[in-house]
C-alpha positions as CSV (number, residue, x, y, z in Angstrom):
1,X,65.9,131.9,31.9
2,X,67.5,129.4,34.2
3,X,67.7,132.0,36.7
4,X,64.0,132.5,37.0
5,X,63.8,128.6,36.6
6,X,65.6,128.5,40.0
7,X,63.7,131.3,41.3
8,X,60.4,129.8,40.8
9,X,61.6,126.4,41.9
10,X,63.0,127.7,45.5
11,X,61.6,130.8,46.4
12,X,60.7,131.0,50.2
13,X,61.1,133.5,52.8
14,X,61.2,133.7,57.0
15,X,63.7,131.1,58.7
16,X,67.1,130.2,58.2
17,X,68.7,129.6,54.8
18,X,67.7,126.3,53.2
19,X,70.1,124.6,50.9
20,X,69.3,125.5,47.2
21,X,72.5,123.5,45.0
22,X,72.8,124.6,41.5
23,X,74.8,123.3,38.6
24,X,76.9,126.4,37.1
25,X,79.4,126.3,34.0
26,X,82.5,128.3,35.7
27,X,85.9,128.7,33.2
28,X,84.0,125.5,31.5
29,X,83.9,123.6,34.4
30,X,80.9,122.2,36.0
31,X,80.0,123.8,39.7
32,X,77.3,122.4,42.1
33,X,76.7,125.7,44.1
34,X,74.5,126.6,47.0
35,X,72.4,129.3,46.8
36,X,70.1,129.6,49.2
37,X,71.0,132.2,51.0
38,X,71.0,134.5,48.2
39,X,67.3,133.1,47.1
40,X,66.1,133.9,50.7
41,X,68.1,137.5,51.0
42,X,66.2,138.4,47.5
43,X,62.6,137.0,48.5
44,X,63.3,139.1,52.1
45,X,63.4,142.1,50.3
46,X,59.7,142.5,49.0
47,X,58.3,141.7,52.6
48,X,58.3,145.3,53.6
49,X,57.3,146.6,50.6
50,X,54.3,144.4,50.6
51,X,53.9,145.0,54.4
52,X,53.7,148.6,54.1
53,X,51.2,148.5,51.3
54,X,48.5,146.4,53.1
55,X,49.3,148.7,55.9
56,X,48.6,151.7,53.9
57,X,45.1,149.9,52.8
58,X,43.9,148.8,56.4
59,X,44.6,152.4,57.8
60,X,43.1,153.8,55.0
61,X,39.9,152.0,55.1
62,X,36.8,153.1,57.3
63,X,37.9,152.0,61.5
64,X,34.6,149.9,61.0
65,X,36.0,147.8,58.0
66,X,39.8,147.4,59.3
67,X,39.5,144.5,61.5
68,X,37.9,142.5,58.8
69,X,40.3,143.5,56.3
70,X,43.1,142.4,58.8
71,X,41.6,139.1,59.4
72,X,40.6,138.8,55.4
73,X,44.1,139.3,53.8
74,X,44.2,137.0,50.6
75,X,47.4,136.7,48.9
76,X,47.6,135.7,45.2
77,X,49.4,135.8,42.2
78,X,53.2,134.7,41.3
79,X,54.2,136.2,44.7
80,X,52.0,134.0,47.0
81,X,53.8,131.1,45.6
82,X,57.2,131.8,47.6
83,X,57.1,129.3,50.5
84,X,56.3,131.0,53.9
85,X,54.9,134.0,52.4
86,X,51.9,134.0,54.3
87,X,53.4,133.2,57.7
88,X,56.3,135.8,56.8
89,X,53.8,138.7,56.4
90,X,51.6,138.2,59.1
91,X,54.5,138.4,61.2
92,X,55.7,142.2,59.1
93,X,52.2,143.2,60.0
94,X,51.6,142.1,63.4
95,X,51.9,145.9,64.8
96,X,48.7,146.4,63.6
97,X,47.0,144.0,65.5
98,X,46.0,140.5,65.0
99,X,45.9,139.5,61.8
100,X,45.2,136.5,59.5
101,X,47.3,136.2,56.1
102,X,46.7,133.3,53.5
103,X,47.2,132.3,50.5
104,X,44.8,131.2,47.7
105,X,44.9,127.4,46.4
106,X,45.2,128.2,42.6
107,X,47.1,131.7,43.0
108,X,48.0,132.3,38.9
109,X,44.5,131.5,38.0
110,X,43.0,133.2,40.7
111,X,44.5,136.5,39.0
112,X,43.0,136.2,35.9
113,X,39.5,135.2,37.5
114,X,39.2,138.1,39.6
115,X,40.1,140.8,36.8
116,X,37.6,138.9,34.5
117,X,34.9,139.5,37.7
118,X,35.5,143.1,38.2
119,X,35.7,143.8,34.5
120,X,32.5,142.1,33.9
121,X,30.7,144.2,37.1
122,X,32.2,147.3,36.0
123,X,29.9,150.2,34.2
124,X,31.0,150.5,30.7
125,X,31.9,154.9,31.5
126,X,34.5,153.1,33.7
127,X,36.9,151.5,30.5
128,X,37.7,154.9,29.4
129,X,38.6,156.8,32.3
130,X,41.6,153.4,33.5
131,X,44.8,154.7,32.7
């Protein structure tokens, strides 16, 4: 639990390391300890994951719809919360051109909005054939 406290609290990618100090119990003894490099290292490793996927999606769209969907993409959820992220993966996905990446104001809510939306637009056949 304290981990993800920390995680939450310092998550950020691109740049150099920023100092994240902790307080640690180590052999009973109390330990201030940076770990910011390990916070950035961890948060680095989803960028090309996520790059590849919107990748996958742009190229996989019609060529007519491709540069809007470069220029449209909308980060939200837990993940868009990581300081930088936006910045970070335009920068992973600049090969394909020019690209705008942002993220939305109220990302957790935003979630839970946008399922509600598409559930409520969706036929009701369509319930029973989601795995």
């Amino acid at each position: 639990d304290m981990v993800r406290k920390w995680k939450e609290a310092s998550s950020y990618v691109g740049g150099e390391a920023h100092e994240v100090t902790v307080e640690l119990s180590v052999d009973g003894k109390r330990q201030v300890v940076d770990i910011g490099d390990l916070i950035l290292d961890a948060c680095e490793l989803i960028i090309p994951k996520i790059g590849n996927a919107i990748k996958r999606n742009v190229a996989g769209a019609d060529p007519e719809y491709q540069q809007i969907l470069r220029n449209n993409i909308i980060l939200s959820g837990g993940g868009s919360l990581i300081e930088g992220i936006a910045d970070r993966l335009a920068s992973e996905i600049s090969d394909i051109g020019d690209v705008r990446v942002w993220c939305v104001e109220d990302p957790i809510n935003s979630v839970a909005s946008g399922a509600l939306k598409l559930a409520s637009e969706m036929p009701d056949d369509m319930y029973t054939s989601i795995n």
